[in-house]
C-alpha positions, -999 to +999 in steps of 0.1 A: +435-472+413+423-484+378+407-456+357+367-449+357+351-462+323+349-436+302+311-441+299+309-412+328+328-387+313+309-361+311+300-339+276+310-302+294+343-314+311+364-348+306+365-366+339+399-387+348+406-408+377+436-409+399+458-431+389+464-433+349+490-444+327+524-423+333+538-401+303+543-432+280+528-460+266+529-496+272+527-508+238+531-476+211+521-501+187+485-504+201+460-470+189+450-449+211+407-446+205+404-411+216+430-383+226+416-356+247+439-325+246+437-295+276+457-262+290+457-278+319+449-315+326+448-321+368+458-359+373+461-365+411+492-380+405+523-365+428+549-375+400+532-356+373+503-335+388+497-318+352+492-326+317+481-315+283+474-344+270+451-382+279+449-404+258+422-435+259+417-468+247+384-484+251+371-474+283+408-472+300+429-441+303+464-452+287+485-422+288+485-391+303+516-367+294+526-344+269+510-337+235+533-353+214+535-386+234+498-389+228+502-378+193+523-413+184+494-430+198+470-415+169+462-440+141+432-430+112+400-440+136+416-420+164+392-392+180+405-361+193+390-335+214+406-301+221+399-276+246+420-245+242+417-225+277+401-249+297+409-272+324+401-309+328+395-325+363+395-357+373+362-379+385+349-362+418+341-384+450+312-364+473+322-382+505+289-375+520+258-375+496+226-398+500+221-412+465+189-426+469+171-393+487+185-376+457+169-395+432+134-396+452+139-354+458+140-351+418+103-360+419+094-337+448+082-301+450+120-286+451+113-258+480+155-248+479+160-215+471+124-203+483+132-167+496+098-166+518+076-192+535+044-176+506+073-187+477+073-224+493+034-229+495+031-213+456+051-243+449+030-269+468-002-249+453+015-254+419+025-290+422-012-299+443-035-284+413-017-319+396-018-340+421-045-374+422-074-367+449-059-368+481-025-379+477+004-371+494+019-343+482+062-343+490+086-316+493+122-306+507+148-281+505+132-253+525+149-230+546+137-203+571+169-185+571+163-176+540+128-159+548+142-129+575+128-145+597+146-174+613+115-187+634+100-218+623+071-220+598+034-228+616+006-251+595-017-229+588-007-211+562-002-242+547-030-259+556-050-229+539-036-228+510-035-263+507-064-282+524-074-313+504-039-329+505-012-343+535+017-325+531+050-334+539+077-311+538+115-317+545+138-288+551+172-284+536+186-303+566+168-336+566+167-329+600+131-312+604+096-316+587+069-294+582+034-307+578-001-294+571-033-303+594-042-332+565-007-347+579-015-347+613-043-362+608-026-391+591-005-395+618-027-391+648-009-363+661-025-338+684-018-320+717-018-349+738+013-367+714+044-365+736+077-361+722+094-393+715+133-398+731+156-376+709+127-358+690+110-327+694+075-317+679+076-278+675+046-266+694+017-230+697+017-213+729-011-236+738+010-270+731-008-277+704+015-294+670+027-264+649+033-289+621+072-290+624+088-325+639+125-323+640+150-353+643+135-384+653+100-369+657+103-371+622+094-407+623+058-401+640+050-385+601+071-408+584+054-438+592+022-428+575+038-417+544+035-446+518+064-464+514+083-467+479+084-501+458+117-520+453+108-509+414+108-471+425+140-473+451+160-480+420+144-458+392+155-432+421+192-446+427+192-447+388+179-405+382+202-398+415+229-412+400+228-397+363+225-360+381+254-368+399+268-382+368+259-344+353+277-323+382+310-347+375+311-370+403+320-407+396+321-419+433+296-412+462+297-422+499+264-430+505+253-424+545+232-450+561+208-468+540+187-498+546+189-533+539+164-531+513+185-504+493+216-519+499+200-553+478+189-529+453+221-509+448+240-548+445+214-558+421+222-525+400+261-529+400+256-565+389+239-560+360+261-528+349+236-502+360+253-486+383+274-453+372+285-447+401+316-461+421+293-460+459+307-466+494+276-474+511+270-473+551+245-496+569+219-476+584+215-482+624+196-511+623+204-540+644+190-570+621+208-557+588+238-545+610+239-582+620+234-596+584+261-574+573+285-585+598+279-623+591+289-619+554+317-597+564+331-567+550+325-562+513+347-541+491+350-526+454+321-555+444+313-555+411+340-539+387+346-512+419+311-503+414+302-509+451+317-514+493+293-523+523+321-524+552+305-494+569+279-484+596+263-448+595+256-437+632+243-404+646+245-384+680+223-354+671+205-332+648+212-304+627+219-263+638+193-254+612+164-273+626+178-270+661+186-302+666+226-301+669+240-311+706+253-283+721+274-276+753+259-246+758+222-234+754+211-216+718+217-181+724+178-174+717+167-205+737+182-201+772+179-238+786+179-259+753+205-270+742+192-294+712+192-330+711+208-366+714+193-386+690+214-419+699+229-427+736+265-427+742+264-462+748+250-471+717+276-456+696+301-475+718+282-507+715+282-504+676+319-492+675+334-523+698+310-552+675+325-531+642+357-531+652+357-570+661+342-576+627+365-554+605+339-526+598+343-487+598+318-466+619+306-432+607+290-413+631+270-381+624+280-353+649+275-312+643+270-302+678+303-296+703+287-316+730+279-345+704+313-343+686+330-346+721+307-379+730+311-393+699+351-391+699+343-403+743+325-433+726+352-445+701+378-438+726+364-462+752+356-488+722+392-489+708+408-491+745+388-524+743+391-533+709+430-521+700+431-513+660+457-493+638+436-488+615+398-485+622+393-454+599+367-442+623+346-407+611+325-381+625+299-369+600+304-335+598+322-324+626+306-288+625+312-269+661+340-281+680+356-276+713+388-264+709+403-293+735+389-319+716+404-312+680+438-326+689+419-361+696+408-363+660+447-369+650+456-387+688+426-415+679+431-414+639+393-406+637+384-387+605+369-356+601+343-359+575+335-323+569+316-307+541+320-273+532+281-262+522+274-263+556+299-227+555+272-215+539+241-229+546+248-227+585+266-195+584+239-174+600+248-200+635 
């Protein structure tokens, strides 16, 4: 794998990627421009897994070894940056982080961290007294584990404090929004709104909306909420890009945008905009699914800077919003036992067309019941389209059966796991 361009190194720790020159040089004759020197240097390279010493030239690591080796590569313009007692890592990949949410969440009311449901409306109050006349006021990151009291927040309080405005408030999950009566409104909900297939609107002892839609209910809100520009999808790919540029990732695997971001992100690693290497999955849509399958799989476009050979699927929800497909009822909810937010059939359908056009499927799955349909799913679609190497994923693969682990390594699905969820989900 070629090295990342040393324009995302970051200032507070020198980024490498896998891959760079062995413990000599090429051509000792040729100068190195900059030679970074470390107590430990981490190279992801089995044959020499630490260094002291990189050396670079232009936007190329050349040589990674001991200190003298880079030494003979100094000449008098040659830079040289020494950190006594520190380590240097190379580039990180997040293998599941949504670039463009990121950027947009920057310019929302950040709610994560909020230890009560009073701390997240003092933020909205705060961010409202700002705000134009009547516009949509956007939030996420809240969490009612946090508040002692795992129940889900109600609209009034928010509604109260915050009357003049919709709200629209997304909790830590993505998986569940909270909204204020002004939202309703917007949306037309009221008592008589039934929940849509794989949705579930929170409701008072009387049925009326509490304010909270989880998983696809989600979309009743979403619908009304104005939709971003082209202009604004990539100033928000840019600012979610730079912060993940500032936490020293190089590479993100971006799950399941639309076709309209996908144009964006290409038109951003054309020009040289994108700092980011970004392995992006089609969102479940059949027209751009189709699109994408008649141009055919598309990898490391642009310098590396950018893949589309991947579909993002999902099977449920999310334990925290109480969403997640389970095969037994929540332990506080005798006779739910969350939600399916895609059929069984679906996720087949998609697998068996991606597999006959060369294209990975990533299915989200936290649930057991879902993780055990989802790994049904690709089993029936590879008995009917035979592939050594589909590279299949579950999203998250969060609470498992123990029968069905062994199947992840019998039908070379991946687990795609991320280990936040230890601690954001830790209370379920």
């Amino acid at each position: 794998m070629a090295a990342f361009p040393t324009r995302c190194i970051a200032s507070t720790a020198i980024l490498l990627l896998a891959g760079a020159g062995r413990g000599h040089a090429q051509r000792p004759a040729e100068r190195a421009d900059l030679i970074v020197t470390a107590d430990r240097i981490y190279t992801v390279d089995q044959s020499r897994p630490l260094v002291e010493a990189i050396a670079i030239r232009g936007d190329r690591i050349v040589y990674a070894g001991p200190r003298l080796g880079a030494d003979a590569l100094a000449g008098a313009s040659t830079r040289t940056l020494h950190f006594p007692g520190r380590t240097i890592l190379p580039g990180l990949a997040d293998a599941h982080g949504h670039l463009t949410d990121l950027g947009f969440s920057l310019q929302d009311v950040d709610l994560t961290g909020a230890r009560s449901y009073d701390e997240v409306i003092a933020r909205v109050v705060a961010r409202a007294k700002t705000a134009p006349a009547g516009a949509w006021i956007e939030g996420n990151g809240w969490d009612q584990n946090r508040w002692g009291n795992t129940a889900f927040p109600t609209e009034g309080p928010l509604t109260k404090a915050v009357p003049d405005h919709p709200v629209v408030l997304e909790r830590v999950d993505g998986h569940a929004l909270l909204v204020n009566a002004r939202g309703l409104a917007a949306a037309g909900v009221t008592k008589a709104t039934k929940d849509p297939s794989g949705g579930r609107i929170v409701r008072m002892p009387d049925g009326s909306p509490s304010g909270v839609f989880v998983d696809n209910a989600q979309d009743i809100v979403r619908r009304v909420v104005p939709r971003p520009t082209r202009d604004q999808i990539k100033q928000a790919i840019i600012a979610g890009a730079a912060d993940a540029n500032r936490w020293g990732l190089v590479s993100v695997h971006d799950p399941g945008e639309p076709q309209e971001v996908l144009d964006v992100l290409e038109d951003l690693a054309r020009s040289g905009q994108l700092t980011l290497r970004v392995y992006a999955m089609i969102s479940d849509d059949s027209a751009a699914i189709a699109h994408y399958f008649a141009r055919g799989p598309q990898s490391l476009l642009d310098d590396g800077h950018l893949s589309i050979r991947s579909i993002k699927l999902y099977m449920d929800g999310a334990l925290g919003s109480r969403g997640a497909a389970l095969l037994d009822p929540y332990s506080d909810d005798p006779g739910y036992d969350g939600l399916l937010v895609s059929a069984p059939e679906h996720i087949k359908a998609v697998a068996i067309a991606a597999l006959e056009h060369g294209f990975q499927v990533c299915t989200h799955a936290i649930g057991d019941r879902a993780n055990r349909l989802v790994l049904d799913a690709y089993q029936a679609a590879l008995a009917q389209v035979p592939a050594a190497d589909h590279r299949f994923r579950i999203e998250h693969a969060q609470i498992l059966n123990f029968a069905d682990i062994p199947r992840f390594a019998e039908l070379g699905v991946i687990p795609s796991m991320q280990a936040t969820h230890q601690t954001s989900d830790m209370y379920w």
